[in-house]
LUMZA-376311 format. One record per atom (N, C-alpha, C): residue in one letter; atom name; x, y negated, z negated. Coordinates in nm, 2 decimals, always signed. Example, Ala and Ser with C-alpha at 12.3 -4.5 7.8 and 13.67 -1.06 7.14 Angstrom:
<atoms>
ATOM  aa  at       X       Y       Z
ATOM   A   N   +1.32   +0.57   -0.78
ATOM   A  CA   +1.23   +0.45   -0.78
ATOM   A   C   +1.32   +0.33   -0.78
ATOM   S   N   +1.28   +0.22   -0.71
ATOM   S  CA   +1.37   +0.11   -0.71
ATOM   S   C   +1.29   +0.00   -0.79
</atoms>
This chain:
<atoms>
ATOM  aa  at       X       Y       Z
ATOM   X   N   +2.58   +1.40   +0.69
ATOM   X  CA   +2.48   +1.43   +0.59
ATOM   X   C   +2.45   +1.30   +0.51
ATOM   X   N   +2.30   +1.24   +0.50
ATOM   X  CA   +2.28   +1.20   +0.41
ATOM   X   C   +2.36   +1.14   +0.26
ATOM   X   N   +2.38   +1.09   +0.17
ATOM   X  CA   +2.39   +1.07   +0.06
ATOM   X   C   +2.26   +1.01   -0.02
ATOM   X   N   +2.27   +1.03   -0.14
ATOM   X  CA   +2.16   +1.01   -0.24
ATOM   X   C   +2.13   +0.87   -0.18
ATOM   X   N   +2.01   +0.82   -0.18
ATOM   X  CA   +1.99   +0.74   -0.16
ATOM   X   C   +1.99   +0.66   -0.05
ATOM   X   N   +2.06   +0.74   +0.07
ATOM   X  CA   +2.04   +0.65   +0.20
ATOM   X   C   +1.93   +0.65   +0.26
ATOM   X   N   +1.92   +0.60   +0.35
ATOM   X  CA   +1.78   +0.61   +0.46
ATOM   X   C   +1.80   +0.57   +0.61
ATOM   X   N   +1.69   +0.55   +0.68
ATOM   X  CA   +1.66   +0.51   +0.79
ATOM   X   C   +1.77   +0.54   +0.92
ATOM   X   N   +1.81   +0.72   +0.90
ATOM   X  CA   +1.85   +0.80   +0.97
ATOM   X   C   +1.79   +0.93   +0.95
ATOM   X   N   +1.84   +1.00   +1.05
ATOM   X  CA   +1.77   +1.12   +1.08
ATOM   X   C   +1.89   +1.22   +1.13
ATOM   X   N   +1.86   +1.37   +1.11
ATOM   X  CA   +1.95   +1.43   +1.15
ATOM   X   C   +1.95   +1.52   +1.24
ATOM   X   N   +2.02   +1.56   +1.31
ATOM   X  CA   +1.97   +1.71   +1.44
ATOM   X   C   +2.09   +1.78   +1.45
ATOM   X   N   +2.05   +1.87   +1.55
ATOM   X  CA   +2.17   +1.97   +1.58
ATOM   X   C   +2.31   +1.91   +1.63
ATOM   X   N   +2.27   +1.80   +1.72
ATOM   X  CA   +2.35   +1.69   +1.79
ATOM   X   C   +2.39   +1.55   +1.71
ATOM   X   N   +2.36   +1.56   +1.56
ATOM   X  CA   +2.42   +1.42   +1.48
ATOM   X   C   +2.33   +1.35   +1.42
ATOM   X   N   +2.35   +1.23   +1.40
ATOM   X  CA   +2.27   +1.15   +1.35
ATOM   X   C   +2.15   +1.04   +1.48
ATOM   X   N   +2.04   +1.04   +1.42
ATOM   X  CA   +2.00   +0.95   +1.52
ATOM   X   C   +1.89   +0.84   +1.43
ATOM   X   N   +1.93   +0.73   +1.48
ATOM   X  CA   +1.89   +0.64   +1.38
ATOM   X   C   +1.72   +0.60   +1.42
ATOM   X   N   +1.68   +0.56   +1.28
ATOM   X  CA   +1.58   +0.53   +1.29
ATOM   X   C   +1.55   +0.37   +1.29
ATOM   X   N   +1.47   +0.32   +1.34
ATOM   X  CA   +1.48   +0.16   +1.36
ATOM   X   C   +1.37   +0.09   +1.24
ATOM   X   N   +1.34   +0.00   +1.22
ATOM   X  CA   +1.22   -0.05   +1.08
ATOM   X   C   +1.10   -0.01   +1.17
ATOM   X   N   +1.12   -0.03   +1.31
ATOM   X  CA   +0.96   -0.01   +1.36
ATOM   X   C   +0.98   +0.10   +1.46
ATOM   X   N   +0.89   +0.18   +1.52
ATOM   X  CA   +0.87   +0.23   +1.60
ATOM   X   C   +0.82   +0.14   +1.73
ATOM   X   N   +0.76   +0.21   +1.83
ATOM   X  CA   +0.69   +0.16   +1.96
ATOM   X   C   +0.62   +0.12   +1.90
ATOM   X   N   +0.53   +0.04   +1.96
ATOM   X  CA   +0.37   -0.04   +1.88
ATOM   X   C   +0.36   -0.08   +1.78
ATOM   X   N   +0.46   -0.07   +1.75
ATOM   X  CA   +0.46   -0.13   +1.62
ATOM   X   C   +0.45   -0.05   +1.49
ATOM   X   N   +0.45   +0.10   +1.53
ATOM   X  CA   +0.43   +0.18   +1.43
ATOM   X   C   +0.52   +0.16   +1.32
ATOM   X   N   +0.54   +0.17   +1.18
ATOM   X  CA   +0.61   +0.19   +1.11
ATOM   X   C   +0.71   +0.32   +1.11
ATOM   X   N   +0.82   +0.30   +1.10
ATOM   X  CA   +0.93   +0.44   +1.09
ATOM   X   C   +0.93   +0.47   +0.92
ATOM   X   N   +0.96   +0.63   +0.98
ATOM   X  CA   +0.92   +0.69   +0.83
ATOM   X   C   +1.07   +0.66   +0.80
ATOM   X   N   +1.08   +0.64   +0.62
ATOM   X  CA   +1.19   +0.63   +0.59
ATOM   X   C   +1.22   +0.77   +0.50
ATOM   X   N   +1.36   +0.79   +0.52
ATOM   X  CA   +1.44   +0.89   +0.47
ATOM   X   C   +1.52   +0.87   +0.30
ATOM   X   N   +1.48   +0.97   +0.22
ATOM   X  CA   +1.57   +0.95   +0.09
ATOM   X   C   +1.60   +1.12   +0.02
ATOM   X   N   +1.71   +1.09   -0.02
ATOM   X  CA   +1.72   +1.23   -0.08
ATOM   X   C   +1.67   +1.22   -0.23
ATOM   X   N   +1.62   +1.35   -0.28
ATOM   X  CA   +1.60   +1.37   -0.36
ATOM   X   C   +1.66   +1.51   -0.45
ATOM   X   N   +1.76   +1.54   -0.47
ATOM   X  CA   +1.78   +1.65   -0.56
ATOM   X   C   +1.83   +1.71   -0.42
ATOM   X   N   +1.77   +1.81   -0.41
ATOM   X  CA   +1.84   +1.94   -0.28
ATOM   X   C   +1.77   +1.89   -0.19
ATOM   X   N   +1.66   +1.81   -0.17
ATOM   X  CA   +1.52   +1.80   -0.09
ATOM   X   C   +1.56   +1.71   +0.01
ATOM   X   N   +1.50   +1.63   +0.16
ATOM   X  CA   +1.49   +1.56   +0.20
ATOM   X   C   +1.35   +1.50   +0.18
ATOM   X   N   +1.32   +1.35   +0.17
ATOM   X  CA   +1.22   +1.34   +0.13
ATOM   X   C   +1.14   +1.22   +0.25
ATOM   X   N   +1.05   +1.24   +0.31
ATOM   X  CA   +1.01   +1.14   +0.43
ATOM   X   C   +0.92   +1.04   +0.43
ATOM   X   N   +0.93   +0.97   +0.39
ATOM   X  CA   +0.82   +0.89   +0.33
ATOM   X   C   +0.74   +0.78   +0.50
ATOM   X   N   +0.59   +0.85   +0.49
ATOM   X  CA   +0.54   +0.81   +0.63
ATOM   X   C   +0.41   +0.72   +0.56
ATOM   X   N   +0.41   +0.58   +0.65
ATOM   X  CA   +0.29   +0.50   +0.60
ATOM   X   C   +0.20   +0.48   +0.73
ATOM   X   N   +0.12   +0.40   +0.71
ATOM   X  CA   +0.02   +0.33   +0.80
ATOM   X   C   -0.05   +0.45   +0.85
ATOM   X   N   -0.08   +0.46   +1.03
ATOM   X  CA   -0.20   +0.56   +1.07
ATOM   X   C   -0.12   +0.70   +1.11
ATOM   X   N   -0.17   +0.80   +1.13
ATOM   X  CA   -0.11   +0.90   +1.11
ATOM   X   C   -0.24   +0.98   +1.23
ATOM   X   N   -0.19   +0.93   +1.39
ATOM   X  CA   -0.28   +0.96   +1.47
ATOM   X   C   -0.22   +1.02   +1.60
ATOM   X   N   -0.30   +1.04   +1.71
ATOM   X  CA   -0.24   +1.08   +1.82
ATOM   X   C   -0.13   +0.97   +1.87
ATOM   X   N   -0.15   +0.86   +1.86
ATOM   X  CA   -0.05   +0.77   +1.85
ATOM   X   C   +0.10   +0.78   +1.81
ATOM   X   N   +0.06   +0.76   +1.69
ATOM   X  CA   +0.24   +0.83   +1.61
ATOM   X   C   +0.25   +0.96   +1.64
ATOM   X   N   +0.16   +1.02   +1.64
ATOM   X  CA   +0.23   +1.15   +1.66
ATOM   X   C   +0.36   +1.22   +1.78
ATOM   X   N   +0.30   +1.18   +1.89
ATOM   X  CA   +0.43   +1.15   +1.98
ATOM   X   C   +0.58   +1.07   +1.94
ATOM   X   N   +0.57   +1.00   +1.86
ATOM   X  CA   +0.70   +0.92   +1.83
ATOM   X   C   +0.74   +0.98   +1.70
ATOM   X   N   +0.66   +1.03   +1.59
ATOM   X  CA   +0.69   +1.10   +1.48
ATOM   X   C   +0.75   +1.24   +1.50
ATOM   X   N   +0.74   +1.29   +1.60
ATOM   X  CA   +0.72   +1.44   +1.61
ATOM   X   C   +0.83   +1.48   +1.62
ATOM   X   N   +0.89   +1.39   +1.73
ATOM   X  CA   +1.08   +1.46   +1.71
ATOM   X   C   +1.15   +1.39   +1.61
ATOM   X   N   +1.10   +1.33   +1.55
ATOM   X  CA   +1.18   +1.26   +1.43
ATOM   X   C   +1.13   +1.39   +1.33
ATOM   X   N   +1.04   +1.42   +1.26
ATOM   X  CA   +1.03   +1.52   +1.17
ATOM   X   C   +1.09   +1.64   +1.24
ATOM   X   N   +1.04   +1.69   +1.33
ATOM   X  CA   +1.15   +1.85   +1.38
ATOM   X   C   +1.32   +1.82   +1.36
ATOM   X   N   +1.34   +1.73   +1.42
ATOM   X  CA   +1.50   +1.66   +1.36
ATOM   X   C   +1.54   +1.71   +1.23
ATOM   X   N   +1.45   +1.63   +1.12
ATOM   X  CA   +1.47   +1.68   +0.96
ATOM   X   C   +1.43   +1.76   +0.96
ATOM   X   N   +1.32   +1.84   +0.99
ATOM   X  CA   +1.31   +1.98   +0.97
ATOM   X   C   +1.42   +2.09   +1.01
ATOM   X   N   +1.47   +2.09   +1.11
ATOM   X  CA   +1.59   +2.14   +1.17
ATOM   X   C   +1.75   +2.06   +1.11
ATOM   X   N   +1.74   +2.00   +1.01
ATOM   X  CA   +1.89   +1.93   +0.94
ATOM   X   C   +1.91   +2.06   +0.84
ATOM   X   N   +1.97   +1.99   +0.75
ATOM   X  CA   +2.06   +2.05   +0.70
ATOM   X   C   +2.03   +2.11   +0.54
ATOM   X   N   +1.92   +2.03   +0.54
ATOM   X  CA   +1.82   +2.06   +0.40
ATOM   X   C   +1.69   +2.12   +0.40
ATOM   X   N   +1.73   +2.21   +0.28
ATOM   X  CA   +1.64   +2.36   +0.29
ATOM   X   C   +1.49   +2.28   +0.26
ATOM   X   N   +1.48   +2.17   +0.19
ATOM   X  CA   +1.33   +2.16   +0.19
ATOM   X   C   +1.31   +2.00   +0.22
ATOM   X   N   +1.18   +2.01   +0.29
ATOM   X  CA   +1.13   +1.89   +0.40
ATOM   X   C   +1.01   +1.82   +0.31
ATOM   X   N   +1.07   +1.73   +0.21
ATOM   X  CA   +0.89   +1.66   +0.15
ATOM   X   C   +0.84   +1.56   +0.22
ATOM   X   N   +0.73   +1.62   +0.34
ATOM   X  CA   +0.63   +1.46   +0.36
ATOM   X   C   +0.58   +1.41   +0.27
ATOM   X   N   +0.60   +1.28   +0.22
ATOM   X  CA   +0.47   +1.17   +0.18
ATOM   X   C   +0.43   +1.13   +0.21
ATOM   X   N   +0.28   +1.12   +0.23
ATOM   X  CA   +0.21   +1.12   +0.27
ATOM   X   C   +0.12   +1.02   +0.16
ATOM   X   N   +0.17   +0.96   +0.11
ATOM   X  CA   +0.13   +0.88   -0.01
ATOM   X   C   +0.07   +0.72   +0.08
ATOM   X   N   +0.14   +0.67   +0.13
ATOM   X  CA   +0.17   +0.53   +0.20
ATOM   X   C   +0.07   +0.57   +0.33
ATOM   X   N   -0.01   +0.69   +0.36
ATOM   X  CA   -0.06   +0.68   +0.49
ATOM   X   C   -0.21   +0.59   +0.45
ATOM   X   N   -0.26   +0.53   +0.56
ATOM   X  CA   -0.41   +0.44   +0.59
ATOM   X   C   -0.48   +0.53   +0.65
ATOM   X   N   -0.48   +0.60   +0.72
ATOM   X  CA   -0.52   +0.71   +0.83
ATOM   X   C   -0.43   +0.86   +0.84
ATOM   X   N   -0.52   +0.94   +0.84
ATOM   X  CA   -0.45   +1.06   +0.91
ATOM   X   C   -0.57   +1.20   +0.95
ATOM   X   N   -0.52   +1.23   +1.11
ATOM   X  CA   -0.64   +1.26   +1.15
ATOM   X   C   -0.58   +1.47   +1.19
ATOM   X   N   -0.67   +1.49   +1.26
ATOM   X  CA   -0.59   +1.65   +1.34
ATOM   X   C   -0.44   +1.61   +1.42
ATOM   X   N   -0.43   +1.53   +1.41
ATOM   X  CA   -0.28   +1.51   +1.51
ATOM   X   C   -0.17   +1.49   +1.36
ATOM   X   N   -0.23   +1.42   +1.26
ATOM   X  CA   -0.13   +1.44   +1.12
ATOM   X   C   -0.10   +1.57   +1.11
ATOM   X   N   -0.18   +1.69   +1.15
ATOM   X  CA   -0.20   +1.82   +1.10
ATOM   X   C   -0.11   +1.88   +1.16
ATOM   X   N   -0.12   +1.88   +1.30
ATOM   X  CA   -0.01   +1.94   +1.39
ATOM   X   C   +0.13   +1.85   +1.39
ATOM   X   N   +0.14   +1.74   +1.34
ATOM   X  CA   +0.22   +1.68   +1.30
ATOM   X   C   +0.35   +1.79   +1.20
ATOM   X   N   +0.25   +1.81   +1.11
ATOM   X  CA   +0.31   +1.89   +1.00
ATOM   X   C   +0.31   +2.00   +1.03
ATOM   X   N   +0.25   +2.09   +1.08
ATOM   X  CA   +0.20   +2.18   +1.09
ATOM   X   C   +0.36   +2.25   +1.19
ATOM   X   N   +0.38   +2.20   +1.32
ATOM   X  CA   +0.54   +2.21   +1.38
ATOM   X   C   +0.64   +2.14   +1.33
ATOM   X   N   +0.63   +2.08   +1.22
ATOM   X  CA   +0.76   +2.07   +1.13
ATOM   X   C   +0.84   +2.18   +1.04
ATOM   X   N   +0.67   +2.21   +0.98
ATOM   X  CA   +0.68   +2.34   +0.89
ATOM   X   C   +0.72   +2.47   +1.01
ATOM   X   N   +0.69   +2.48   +1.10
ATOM   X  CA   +0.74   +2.56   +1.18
ATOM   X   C   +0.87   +2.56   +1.24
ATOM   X   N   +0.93   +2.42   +1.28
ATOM   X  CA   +1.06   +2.40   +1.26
ATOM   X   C   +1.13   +2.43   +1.16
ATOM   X   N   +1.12   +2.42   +1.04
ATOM   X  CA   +1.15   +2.43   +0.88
ATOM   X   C   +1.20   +2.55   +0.90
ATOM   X   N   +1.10   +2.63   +0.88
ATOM   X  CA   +1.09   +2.80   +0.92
ATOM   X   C   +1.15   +2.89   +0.98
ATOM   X   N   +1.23   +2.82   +1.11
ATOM   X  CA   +1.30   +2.87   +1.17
ATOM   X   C   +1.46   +2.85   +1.15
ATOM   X   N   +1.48   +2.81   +1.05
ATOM   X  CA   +1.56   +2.72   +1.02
ATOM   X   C   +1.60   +2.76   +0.85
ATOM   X   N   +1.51   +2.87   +0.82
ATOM   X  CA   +1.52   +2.95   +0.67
ATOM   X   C   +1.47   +2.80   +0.58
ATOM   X   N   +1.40   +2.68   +0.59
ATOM   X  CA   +1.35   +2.61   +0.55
ATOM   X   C   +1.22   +2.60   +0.48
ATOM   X   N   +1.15   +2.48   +0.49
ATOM   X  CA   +1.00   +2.46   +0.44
ATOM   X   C   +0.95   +2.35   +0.44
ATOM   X   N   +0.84   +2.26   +0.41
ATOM   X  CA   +0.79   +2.12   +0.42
ATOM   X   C   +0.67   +2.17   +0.35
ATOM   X   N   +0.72   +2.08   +0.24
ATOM   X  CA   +0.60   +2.03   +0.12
ATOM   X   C   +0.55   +1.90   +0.14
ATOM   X   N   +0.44   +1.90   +0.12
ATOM   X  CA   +0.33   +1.72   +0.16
ATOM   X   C   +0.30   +1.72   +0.00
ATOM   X   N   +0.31   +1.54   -0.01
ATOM   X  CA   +0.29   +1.48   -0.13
ATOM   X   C   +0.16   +1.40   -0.08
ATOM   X   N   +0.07   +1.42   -0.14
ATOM   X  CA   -0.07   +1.34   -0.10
ATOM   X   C   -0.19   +1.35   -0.20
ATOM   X   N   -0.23   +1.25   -0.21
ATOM   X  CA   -0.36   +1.22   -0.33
ATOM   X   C   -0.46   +1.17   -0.26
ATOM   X   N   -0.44   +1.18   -0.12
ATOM   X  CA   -0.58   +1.12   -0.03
ATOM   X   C   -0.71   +1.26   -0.04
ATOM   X   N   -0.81   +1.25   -0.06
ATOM   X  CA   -0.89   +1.39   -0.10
ATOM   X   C   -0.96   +1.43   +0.06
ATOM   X   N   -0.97   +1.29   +0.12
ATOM   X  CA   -1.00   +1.39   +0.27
ATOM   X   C   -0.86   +1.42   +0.34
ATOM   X   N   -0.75   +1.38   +0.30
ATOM   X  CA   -0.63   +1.45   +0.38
ATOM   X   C   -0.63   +1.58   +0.31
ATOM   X   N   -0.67   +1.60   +0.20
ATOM   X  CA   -0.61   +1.73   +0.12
ATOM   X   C   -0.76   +1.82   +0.19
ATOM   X   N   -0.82   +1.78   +0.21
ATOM   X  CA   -0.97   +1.89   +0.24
ATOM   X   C   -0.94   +1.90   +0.38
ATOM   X   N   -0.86   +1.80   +0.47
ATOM   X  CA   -0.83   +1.83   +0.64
ATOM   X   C   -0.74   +1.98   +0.61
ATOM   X   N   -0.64   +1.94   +0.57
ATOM   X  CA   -0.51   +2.05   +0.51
ATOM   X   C   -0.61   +2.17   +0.54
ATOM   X   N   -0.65   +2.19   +0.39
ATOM   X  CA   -0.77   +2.32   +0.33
ATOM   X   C   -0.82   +2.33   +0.42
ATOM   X   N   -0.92   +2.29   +0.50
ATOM   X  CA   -1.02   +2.33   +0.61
ATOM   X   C   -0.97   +2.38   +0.71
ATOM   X   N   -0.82   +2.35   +0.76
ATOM   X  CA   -0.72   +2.40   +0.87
ATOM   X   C   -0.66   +2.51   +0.81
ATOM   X   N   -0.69   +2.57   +0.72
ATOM   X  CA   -0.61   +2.70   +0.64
ATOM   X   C   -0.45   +2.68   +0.66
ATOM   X   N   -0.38   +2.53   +0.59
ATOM   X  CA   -0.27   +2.51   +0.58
ATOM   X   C   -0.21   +2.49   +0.44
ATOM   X   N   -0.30   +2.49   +0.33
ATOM   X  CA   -0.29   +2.45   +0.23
ATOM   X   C   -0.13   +2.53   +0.19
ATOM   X   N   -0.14   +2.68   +0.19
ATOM   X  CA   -0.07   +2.79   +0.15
ATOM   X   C   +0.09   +2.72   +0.25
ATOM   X   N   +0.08   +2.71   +0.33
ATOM   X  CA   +0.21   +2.67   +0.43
ATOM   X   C   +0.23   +2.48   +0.40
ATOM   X   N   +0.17   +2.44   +0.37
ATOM   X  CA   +0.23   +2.28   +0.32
ATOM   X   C   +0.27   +2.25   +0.20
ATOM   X   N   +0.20   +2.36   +0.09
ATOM   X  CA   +0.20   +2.35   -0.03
ATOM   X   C   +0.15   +2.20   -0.11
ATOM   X   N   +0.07   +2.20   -0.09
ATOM   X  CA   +0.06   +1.98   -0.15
ATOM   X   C   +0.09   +1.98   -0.27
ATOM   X   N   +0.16   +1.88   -0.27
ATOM   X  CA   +0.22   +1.83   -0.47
ATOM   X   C   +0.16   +1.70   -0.44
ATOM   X   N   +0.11   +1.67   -0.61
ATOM   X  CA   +0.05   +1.51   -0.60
ATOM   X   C   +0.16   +1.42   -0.61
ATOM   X   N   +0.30   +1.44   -0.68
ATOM   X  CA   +0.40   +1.34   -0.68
ATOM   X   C   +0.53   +1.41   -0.60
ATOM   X   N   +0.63   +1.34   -0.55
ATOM   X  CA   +0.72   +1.35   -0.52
ATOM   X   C   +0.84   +1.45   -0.64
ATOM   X   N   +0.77   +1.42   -0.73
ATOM   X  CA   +0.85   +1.45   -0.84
ATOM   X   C   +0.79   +1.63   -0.86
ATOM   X   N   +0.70   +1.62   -0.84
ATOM   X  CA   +0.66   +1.76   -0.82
ATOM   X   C   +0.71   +1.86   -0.75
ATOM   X   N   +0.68   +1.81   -0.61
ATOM   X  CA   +0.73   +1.93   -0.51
ATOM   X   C   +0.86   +1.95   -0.53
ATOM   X   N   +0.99   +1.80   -0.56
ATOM   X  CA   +1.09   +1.89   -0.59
ATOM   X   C   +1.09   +1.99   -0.73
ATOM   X   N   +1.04   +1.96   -0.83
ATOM   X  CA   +1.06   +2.08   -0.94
ATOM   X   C   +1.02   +2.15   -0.88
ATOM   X   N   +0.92   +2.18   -0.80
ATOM   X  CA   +0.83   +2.30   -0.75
ATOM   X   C   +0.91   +2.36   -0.65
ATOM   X   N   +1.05   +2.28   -0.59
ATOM   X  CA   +1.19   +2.36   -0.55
ATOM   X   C   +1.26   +2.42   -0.62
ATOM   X   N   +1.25   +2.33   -0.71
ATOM   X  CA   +1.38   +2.39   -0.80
ATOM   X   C   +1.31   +2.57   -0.85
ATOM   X   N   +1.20   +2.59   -0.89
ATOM   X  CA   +1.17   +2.69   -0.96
ATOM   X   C   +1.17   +2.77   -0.83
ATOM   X   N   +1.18   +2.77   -0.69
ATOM   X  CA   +1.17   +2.92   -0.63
ATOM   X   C   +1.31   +2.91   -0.55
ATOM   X   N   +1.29   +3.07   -0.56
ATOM   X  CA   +1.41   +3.13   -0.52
ATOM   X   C   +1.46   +3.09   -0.39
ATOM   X   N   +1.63   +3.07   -0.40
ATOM   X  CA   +1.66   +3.02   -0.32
ATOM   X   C   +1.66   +3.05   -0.15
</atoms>
């Protein structure tokens, strides 16, 4: 498990699996930090059909660990298109199955209108800081 403050691992049913500075292509790898009870994911650069194949089993990973709530940031993204969406969208469904959840942290106004228009708002919950969505753990029931 994790400790406060580590990163650039990931967790699954099967252990740890590490995450490297880069992805394929050069993508950036999201980095990992704990926050309170929370896992917190911090994803930058494009957020496209591209990453999405190499992000996907990395987030189901954390979504399926060991911590009840999954925060994407989504703060650091350049891009993020319908494949961001289902990105999150089978995390939170991972989460779910898993008695979990995945909250997105994002101040981008067309990522937050992509969200809304896909009627995911209710299932991602958006908080504008990090510091939000966890209080916004802390207050519901366990």
């Amino acid at each position: 498990m994790l400790q406060s403050g580590q990163q650039d691992c990931a967790f699954g049913a099967f252990g740890a699996i590490d995450i490297t500075s880069s992805l394929e292509d050069g993508i950036p790898a999201p980095r990992l930090r704990i926050v309170g009870d929370c896992v917190v994911v911090e994803l930058t650069g494009e957020i496209d059909i591209l990453t999405f194949h190499q992000l996907s089993p990395i987030l189901n990973s954390v979504a399926a660990g060991p911590y009840r709530v999954v925060v994407v940031d989504l703060t650091g993204t350049t891009f993020f298109d319908c494949s961001g969406l289902r990105l999150l969208e089978r995390a939170a469904e991972r989460a779910r199955e898993h008695d979990g959840r995945v909250t997105v942290v994002c101040r981008h106004r067309l990522t937050l209108r992509l969200i809304s228009l896909a009627g995911l708002t209710g299932l991602l919950a958006p908080a504008w800081t990090v510091g939000e969505a966890v209080r916004r753990d802390r207050q519901l029931p366990g």
